[in-house]
matplotlib code that plots the C-alpha trace (Angstrom):
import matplotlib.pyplot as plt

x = [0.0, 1.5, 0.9, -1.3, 1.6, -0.4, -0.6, 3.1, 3.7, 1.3, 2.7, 6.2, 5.2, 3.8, 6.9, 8.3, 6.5, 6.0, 10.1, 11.2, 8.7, 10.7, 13.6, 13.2, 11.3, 14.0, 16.8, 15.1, 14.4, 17.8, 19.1, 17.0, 18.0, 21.6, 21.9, 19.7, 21.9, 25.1, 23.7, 21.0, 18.0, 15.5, 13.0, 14.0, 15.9, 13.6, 10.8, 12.4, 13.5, 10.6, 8.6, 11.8, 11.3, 7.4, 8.2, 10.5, 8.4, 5.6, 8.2, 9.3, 5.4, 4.6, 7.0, 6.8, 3.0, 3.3, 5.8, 3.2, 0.8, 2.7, 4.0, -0.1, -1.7, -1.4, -0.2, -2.7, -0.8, -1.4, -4.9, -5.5, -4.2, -5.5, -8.9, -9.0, -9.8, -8.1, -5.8, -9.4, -11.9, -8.8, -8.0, -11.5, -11.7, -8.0, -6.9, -3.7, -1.4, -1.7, -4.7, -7.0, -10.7, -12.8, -15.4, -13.8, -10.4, -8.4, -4.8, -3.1, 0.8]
y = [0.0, 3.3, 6.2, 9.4, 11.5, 15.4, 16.1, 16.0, 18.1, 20.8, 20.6, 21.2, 23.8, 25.5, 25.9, 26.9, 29.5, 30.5, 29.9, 32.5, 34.5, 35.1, 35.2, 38.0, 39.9, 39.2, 40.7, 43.4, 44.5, 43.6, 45.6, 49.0, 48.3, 48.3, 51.6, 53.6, 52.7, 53.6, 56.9, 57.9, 57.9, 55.7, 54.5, 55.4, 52.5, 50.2, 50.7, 51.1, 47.3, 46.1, 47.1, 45.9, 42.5, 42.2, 42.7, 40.1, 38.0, 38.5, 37.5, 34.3, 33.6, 34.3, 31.9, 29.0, 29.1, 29.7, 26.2, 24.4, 24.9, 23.5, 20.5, 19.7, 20.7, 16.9, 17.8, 18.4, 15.0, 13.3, 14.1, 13.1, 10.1, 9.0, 9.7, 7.6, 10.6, 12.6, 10.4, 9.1, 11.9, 14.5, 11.7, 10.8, 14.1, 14.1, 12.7, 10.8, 12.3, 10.4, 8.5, 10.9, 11.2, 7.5, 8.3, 10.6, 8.6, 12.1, 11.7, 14.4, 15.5]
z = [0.0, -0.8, 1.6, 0.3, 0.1, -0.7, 2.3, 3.0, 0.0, 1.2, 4.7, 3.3, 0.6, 3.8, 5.8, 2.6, 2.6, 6.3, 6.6, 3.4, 4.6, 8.1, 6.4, 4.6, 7.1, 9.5, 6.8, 6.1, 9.8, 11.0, 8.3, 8.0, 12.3, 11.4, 8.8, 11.4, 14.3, 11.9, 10.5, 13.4, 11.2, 13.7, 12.1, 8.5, 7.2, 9.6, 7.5, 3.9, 5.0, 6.5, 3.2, 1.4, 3.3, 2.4, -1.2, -1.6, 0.2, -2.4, -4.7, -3.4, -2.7, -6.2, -7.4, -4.9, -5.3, -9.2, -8.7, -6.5, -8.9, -11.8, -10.6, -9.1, -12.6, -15.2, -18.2, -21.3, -22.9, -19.4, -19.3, -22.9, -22.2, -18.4, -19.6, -22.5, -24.9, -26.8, -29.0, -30.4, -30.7, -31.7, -34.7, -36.1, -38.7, -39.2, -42.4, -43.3, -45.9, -49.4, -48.8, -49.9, -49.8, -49.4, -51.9, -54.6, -54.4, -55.0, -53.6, -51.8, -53.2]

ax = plt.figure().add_subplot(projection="3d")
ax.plot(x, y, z, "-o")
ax.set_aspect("equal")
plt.show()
């Protein structure tokens, strides 16, 4: 029996997420900290990081989610083929090269 393994992958995906997300919160307070100590401009730099923190934390969410979503989504040419359609219905009005119409036996060159 193989183990239902989604709910692993959303777990993880979710610390992913929750983990970047503190990460660059975390840089961007502990830096915008660091140049208003250095240059005595209190909460200046703070909040230019903290917004510079929250951006690139849209960012990484963007793509991780963007990621998630790809690698859930089948394929067009897997779900063609795991539903049994596709390959048939797509081919029934297509016509071969060089065997030409049935009735009026004209040949394509």
């Amino acid at each position: 029996m193989v183990p239902d393994l989604t709910v692993l992958r959303h777990s993880t995906a979710g610390i992913s997420l929750v983990i970047s997300t503190l990460i660059y919160l975390g840089l961007g307070a502990w830096g915008g900290h660091y140049l208003d100590r250095r240059f005595g401009t209190e909460p200046l730099f703070l909040l230019v990081g903290l917004l510079l923190g929250m951006a690139g934390s849209l960012v990484s969410l963007y793509w991780q989610v963007s990621a998630f979503w790809r690698s859930a989504t089948p394929k067009a040419s897997q779900r063609g083929a795991s539903s049994g359609q596709g390959s048939e219905s797509a081919g029934e009005n297509r016509k071969e090269p060089g065997t030409g119409d049935q009735a009026g036996g004209s040949v394509d060159k």
